[in-house]
C-alpha positions as CSV (number, residue, x, y, z in Angstrom):
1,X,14.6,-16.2,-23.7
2,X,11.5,-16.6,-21.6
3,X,8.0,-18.1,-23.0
4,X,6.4,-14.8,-21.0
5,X,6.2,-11.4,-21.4
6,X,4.6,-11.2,-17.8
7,X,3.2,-13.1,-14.7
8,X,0.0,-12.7,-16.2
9,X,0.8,-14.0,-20.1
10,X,2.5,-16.6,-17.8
11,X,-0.2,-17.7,-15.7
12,X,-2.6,-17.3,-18.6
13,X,-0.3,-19.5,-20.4
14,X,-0.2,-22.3,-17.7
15,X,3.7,-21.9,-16.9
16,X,4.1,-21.4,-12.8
17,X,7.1,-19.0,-12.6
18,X,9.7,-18.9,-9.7
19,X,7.6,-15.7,-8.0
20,X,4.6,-17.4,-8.6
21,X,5.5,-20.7,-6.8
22,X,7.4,-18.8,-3.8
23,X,4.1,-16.8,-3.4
24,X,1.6,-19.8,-3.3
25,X,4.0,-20.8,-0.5
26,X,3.8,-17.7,1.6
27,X,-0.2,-17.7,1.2
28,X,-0.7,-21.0,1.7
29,X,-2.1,-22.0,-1.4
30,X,-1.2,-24.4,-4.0
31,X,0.0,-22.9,-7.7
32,X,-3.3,-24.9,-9.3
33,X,-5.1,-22.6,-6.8
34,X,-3.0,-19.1,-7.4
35,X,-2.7,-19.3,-11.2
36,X,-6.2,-18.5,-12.3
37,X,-6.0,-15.8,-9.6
38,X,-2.8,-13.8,-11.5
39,X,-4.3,-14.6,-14.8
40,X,-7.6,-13.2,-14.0
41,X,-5.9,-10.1,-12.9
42,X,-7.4,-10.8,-9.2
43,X,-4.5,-11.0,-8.0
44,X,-0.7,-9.7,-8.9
45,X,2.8,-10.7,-8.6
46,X,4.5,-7.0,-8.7
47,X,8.6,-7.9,-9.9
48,X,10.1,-5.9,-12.6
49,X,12.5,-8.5,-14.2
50,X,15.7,-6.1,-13.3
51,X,14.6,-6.0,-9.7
52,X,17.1,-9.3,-9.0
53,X,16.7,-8.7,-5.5
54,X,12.9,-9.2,-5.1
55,X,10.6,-11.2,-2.6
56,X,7.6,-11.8,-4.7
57,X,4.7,-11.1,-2.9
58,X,1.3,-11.7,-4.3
59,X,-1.5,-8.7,-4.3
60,X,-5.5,-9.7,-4.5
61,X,-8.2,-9.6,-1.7
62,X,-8.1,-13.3,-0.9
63,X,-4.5,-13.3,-0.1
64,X,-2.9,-11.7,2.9
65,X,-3.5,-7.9,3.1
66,X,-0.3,-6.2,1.9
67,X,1.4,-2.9,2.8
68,X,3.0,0.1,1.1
69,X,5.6,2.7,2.8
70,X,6.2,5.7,0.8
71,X,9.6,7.6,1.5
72,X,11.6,10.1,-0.5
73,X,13.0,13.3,0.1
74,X,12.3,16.9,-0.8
75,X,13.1,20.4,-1.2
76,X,13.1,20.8,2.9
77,X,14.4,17.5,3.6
78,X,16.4,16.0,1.0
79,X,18.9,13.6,3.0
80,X,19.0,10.7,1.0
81,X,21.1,8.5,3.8
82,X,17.8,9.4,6.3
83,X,15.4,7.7,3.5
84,X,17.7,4.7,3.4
85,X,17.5,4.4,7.3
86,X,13.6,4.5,6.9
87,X,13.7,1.3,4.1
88,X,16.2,-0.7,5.9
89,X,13.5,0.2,9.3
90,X,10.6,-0.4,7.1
91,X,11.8,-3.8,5.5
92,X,12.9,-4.9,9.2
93,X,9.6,-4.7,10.1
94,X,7.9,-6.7,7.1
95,X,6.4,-4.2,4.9
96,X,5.8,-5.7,1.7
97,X,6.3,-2.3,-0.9
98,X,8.4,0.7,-0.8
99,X,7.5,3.7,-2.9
100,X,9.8,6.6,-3.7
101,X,7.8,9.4,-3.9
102,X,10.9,12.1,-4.0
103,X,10.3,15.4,-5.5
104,X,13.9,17.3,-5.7
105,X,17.7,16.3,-6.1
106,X,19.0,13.4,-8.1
107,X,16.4,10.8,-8.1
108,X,18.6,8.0,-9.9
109,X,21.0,6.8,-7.8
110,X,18.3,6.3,-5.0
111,X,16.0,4.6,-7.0
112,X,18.5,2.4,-8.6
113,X,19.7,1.8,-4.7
114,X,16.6,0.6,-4.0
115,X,15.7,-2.2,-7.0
116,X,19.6,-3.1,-6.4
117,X,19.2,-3.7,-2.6
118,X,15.7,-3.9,-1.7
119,X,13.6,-7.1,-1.4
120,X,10.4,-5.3,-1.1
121,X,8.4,-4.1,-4.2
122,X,9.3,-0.7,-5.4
123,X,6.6,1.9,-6.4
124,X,7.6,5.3,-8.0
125,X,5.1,7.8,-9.3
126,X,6.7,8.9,-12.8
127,X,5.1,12.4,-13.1
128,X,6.8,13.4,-9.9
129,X,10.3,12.7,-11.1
130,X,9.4,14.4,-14.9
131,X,10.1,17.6,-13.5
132,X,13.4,16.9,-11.7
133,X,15.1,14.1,-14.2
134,X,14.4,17.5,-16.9
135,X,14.8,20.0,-14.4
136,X,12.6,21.8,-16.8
137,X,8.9,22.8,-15.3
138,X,5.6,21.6,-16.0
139,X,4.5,23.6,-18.5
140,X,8.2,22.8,-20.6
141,X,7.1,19.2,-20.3
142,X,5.9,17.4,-23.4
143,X,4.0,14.4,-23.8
144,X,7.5,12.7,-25.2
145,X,9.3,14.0,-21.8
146,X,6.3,11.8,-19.2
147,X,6.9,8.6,-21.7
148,X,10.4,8.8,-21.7
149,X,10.7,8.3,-17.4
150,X,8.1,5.9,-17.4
151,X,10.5,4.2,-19.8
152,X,13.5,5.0,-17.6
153,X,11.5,3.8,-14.2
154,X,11.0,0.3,-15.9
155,X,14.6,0.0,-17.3
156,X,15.7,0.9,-13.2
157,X,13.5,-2.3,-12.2
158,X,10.6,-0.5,-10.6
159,X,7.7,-3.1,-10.0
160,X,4.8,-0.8,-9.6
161,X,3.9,3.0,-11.2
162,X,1.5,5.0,-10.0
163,X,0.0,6.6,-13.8
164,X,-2.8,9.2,-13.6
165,X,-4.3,8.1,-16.3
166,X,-8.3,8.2,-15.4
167,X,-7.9,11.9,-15.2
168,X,-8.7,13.4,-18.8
169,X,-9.7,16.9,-20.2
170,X,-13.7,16.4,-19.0
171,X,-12.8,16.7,-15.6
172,X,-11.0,20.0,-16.1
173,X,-15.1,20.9,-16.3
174,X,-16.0,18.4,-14.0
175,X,-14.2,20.1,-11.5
176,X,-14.9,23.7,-12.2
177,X,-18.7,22.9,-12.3
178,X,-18.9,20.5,-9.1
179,X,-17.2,22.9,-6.9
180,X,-15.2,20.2,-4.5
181,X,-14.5,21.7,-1.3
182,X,-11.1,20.2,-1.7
183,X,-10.7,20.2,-5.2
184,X,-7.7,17.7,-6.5
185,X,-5.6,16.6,-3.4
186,X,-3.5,13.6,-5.3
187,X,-0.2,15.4,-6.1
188,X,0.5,13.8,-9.3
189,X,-3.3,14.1,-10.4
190,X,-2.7,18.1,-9.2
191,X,0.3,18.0,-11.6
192,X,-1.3,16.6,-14.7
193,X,-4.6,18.7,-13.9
194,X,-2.2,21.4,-14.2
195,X,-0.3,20.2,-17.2
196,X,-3.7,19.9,-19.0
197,X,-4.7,23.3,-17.8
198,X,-1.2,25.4,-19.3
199,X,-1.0,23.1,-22.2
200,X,-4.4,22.8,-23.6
201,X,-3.9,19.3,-24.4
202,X,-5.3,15.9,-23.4
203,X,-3.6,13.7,-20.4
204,X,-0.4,12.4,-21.5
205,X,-0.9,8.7,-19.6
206,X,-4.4,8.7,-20.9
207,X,-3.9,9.7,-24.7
208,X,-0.4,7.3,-25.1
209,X,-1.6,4.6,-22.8
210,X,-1.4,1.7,-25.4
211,X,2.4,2.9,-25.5
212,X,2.8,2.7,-22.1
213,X,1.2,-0.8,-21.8
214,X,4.0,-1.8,-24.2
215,X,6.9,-0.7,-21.9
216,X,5.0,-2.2,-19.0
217,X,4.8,-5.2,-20.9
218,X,8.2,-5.2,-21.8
219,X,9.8,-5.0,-18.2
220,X,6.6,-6.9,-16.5
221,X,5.4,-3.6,-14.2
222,X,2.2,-3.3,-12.8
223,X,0.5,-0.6,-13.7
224,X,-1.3,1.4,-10.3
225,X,-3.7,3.5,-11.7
226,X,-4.1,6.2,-9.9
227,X,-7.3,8.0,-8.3
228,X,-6.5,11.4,-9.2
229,X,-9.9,12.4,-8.2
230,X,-10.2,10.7,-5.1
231,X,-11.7,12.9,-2.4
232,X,-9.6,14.8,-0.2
233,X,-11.8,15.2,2.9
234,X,-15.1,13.9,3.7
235,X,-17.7,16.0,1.9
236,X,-15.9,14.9,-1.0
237,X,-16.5,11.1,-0.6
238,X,-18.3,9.2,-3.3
239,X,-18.9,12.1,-5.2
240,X,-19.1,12.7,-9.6
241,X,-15.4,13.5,-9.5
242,X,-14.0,10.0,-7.6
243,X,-16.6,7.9,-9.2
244,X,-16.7,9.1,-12.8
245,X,-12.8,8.4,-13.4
246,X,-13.5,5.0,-11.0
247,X,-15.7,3.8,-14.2
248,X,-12.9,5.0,-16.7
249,X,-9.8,3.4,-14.4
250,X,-12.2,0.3,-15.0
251,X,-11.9,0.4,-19.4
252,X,-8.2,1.5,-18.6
253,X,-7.8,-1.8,-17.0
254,X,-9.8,-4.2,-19.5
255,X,-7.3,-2.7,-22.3
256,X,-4.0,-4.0,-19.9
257,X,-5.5,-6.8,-19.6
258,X,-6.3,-7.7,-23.4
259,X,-2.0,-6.6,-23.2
260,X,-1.4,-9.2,-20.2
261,X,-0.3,-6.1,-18.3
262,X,-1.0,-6.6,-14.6
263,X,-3.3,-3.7,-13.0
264,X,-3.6,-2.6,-9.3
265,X,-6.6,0.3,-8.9
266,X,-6.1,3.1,-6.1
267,X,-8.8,4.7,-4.2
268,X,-10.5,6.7,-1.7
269,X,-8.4,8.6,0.5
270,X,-10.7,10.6,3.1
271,X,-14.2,9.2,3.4
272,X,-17.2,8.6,6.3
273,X,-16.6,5.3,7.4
274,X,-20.7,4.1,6.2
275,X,-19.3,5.0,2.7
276,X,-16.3,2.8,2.5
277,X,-17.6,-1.3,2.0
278,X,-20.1,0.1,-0.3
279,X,-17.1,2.0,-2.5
280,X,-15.1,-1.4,-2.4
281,X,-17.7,-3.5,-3.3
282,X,-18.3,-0.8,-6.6
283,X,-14.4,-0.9,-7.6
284,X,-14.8,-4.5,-7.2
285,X,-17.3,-4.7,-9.7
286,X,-16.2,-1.8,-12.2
287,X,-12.9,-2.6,-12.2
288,X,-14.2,-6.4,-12.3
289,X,-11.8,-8.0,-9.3
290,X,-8.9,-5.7,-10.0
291,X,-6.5,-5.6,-6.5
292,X,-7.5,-2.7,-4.8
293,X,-4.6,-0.3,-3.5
294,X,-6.5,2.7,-0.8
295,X,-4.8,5.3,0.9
296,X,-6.6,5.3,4.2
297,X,-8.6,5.6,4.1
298,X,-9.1,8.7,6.6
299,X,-12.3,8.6,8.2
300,X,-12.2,12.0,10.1
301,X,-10.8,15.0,8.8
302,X,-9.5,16.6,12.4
303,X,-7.2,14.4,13.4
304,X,-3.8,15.9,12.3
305,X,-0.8,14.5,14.4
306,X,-2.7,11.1,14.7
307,X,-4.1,10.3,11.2
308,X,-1.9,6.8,11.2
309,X,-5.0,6.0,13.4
310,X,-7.9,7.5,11.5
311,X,-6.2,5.8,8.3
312,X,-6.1,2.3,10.1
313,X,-9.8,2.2,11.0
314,X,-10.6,3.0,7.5
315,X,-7.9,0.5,6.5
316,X,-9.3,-2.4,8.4
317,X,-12.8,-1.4,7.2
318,X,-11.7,-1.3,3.3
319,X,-9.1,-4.4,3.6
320,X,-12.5,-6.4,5.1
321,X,-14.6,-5.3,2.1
322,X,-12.3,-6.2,-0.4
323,X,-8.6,-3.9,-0.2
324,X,-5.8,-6.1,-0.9
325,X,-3.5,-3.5,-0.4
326,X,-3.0,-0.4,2.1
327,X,-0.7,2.0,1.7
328,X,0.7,3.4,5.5
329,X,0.0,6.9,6.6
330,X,1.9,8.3,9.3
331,X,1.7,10.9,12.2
332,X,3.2,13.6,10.0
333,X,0.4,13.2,7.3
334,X,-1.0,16.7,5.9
335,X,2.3,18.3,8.5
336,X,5.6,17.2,7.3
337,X,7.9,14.7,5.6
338,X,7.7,11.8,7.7
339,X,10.9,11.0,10.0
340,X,12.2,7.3,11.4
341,X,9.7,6.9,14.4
342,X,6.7,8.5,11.8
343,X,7.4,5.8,9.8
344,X,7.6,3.2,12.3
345,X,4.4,4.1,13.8
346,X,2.3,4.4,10.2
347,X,3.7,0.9,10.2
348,X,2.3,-0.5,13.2
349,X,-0.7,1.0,12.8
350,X,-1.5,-0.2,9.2
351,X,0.0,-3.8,9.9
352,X,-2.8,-3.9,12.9
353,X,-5.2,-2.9,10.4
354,X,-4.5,-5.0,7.6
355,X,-3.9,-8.3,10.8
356,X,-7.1,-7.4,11.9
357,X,-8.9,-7.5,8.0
358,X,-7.2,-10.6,7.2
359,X,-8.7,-12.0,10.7
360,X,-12.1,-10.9,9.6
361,X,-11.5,-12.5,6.0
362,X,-10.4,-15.8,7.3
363,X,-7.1,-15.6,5.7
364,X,-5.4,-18.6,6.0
365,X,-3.5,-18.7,9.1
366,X,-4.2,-15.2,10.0
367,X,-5.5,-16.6,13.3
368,X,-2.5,-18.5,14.1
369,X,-0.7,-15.9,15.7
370,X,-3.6,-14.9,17.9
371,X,-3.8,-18.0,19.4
372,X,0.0,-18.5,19.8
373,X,-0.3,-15.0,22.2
374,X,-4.0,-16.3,23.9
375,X,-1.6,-19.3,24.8
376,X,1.6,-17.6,26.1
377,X,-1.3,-14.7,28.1
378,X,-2.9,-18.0,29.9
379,X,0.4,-19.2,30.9
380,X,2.0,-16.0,31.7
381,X,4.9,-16.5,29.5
382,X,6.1,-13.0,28.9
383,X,9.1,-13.7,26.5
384,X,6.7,-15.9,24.3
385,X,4.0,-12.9,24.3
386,X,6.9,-10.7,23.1
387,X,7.5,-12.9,20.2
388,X,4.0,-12.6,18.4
389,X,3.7,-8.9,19.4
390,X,3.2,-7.0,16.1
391,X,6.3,-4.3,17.8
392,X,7.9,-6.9,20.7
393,X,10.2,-3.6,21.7
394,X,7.5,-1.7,22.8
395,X,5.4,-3.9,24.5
396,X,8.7,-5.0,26.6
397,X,10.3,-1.6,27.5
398,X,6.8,-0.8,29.0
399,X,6.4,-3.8,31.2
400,X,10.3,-3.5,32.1
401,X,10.1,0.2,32.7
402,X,6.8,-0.3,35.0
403,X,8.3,-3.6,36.4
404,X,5.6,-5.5,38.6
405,X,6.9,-6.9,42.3
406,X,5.8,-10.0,41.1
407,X,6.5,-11.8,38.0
408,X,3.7,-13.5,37.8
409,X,1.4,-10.2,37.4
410,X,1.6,-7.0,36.0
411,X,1.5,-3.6,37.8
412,X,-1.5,-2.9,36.6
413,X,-3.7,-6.0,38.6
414,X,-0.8,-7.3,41.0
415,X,-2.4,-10.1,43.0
416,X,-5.8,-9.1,41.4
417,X,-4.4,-10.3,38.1
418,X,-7.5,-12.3,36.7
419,X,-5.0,-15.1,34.7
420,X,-2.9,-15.6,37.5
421,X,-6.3,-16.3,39.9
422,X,-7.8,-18.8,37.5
423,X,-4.7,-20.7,36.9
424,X,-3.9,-21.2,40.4
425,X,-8.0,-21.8,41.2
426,X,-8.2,-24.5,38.5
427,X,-4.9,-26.0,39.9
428,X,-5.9,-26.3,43.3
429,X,-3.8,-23.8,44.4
430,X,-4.2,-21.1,47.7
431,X,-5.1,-18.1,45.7
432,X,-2.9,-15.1,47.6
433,X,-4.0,-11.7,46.7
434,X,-2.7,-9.3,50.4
């Protein structure tokens, strides 16, 4: 039997469990260094202990920025073998979480796929699948029914749930007398304003969450609490709604805590980019260190078909200021269920953000790369260039398809090529350009 309940009882205890120590490799850092980190809760170590499969990565704003894909089908597109192709793409290109976010079918046998077969963390968002495990709806739903599948998401190994619990009866008011332009945009804080709304009754993951804490406790999940309120376009930003149930999502974590449950906190999802530092720096001091997890976030509202980029300048900005964790958006975002190449561009884009953070931080060896690629662009080394390209298969089908004369250039400069000039003029070389 194990002296621990969870990576935090352990670290708080002084034991430096196998995810703990493979961690403190990846970042660089010693145990002695990461262990007051994860018992502090400044840091977590997201891994169910059914999720056999797992490559522990560690979550906090000192270490490397990390990044979440979410996948799943739906009532339009519900091919479960096409969500599998979009993990096994996903994991190829080093994404650190997975969450299932699927709303229709048989949820089950997917998300059991994924903590049997997945090294990545997996995320699910309980309320979702309360609807479809009962195939009952919302209003049928008792309090009993939402404890019950957080219960059967631990048992199935999931490292991470997303729990609306900061949402509570007063913001039924709040929302009603603040008049948001875009009201609730979080689906499962939609859902359980709703819930609240039919039923008359007080938040389910808010009223039980000392029972919740005990299955999370049990299985060792992380407990995401989610930002039901967070504002859905930019008039919304930093407004009563988003902050009020920040400061609550702060007591919410202090009770885990005193429970050595791990915590991650969500946040803002669309918001002016002069607003975000100062809303990281106010989690981080609420929610006192607590990893921050941000959608985005989106720092323009009329971007459609390209808000992977809008949601990577906000990334970079947040991840600088304090985000330890960035969850992708793709292409499709506010369109349409994502497909293969959304995905694969969300990807890149977030990973550029969350590079490009970590280089501001001074991450240790963030820079490394950089400086591999300076190397290989002063020598003109093309096939070393494609091997610290964040997407090498892109960067070489458009040099090959746009092939220079010379191979020493591209086809952009030729001759002119600046690199090739100063190599050959420090050399002592004839510089040729006709």
């Amino acid at each position: 039997m194990r002296e621990y309940a969870t990576q935090m009882e352990a670290a708080r205890k002084g034991i430096a469990t196998a995810e703990l120590k493979k961690v403190a490799v990846k970042e660089r850092m010693t145990v002695e260094e990461l262990m007051p980190l994860v018992a502090e809760g400044k840091a977590v170590i997201c891994a169910n202990r059914k999720h056999a499969c797992i490559e522990p990565e560690g979550i906090g704003s000192m270490l490397k920025t990390k990044i979440n894909v979410n996948l799943g089908v739906s009532r339009d597109c519900k091919n479960y073998d096409t969500e599998m192709q979009k993990v096994m793409e996903a994991v190829n290109m080093g994404v650190h979480a997975i969450m299932d976010l699927s709303s229709h079918g048989d949820t089950i046998p997917f998300r059991r796929k994924l903590t049997s077969e997945c090294p990545a963390m997996i995320g699910t968002v309980p309320v979702y699948d309360s609807v479809i495990h009962y195939q009952r709806d919302l209003a049928d739903l008792t309090a009993r029914d939402f404890m019950d599948v957080v219960r059967l998401h631990a048992e199935d190994g999931v490292d991470f749930v997303t729990l609306h619990c900061g949402i509570t009866r007063k913001t039924i008011e709040q929302i009603k007398k603040h008049k948001r332009k875009m009201n609730i945009v979080s689906r499962g804080g939609s859902l359980v304003f709703a819930w609240m709304s039919m039923t008359g009754e007080e938040n389910p993951f808010y009223e039980y969450y000392d029972e919740i804490l005990e299955i999370c406790r049990e299985y060792d999940v992380t407990i995401s609490l989610g930002d039901a309120c967070r504002p859905g376009c930019l008039a919304d930003g930093s407004d009563v709604c988003q902050i009020e149930e920040l400061v609550r999502l702060g007591e919410l974590t202090r009770r885990a805590w005193e429970r050595d449950v791990q915590v991650m906190v969500e946040g803002p999802g669309h918001m002016p980019m002069d607003q975000i530092a100062a809303n990281m720096k106010l989690q981080q001091t609420i929610c006192m260190g607590a990893p921050f997890y941000v959608l985005g976030p989106i720092v323009t509202d009329i971007a459609p078909g390209y808000d992977h980029i809008t949601s990577a300048i906000g990334g970079a900005i947040a991840a600088q200021n304090g985000a330890a964790f960035l969850c992708y958006v793709t292409p499709a975002e506010h369109l349409a269920l994502p497909n293969v190449e959304d995905v694969k561009q969300g990807i890149i884009a977030a990973k550029i953000a969350a590079h490009a953070a970590d280089l501001a931080k001074g991450v240790r060896g963030a820079r490394e790369i950089d400086d591999q690629m300076a190397e290989a662009r002063r020598s003109l080394d093309w096939e070393a260039q494609w091997e610290c390209a964040i997407d090498p298969q892109t960067a070489r089908k458009i040099r090959n398809d746009r092939k220079p004369e010379h191979d020493d250039t591209c086809s952009m400069c030729g001759k002119f090529c600046a690199v090739r000039s100063m190599n050959k003029a420090l050399s002592g070389a004839y510089i040729d350009i006709l």
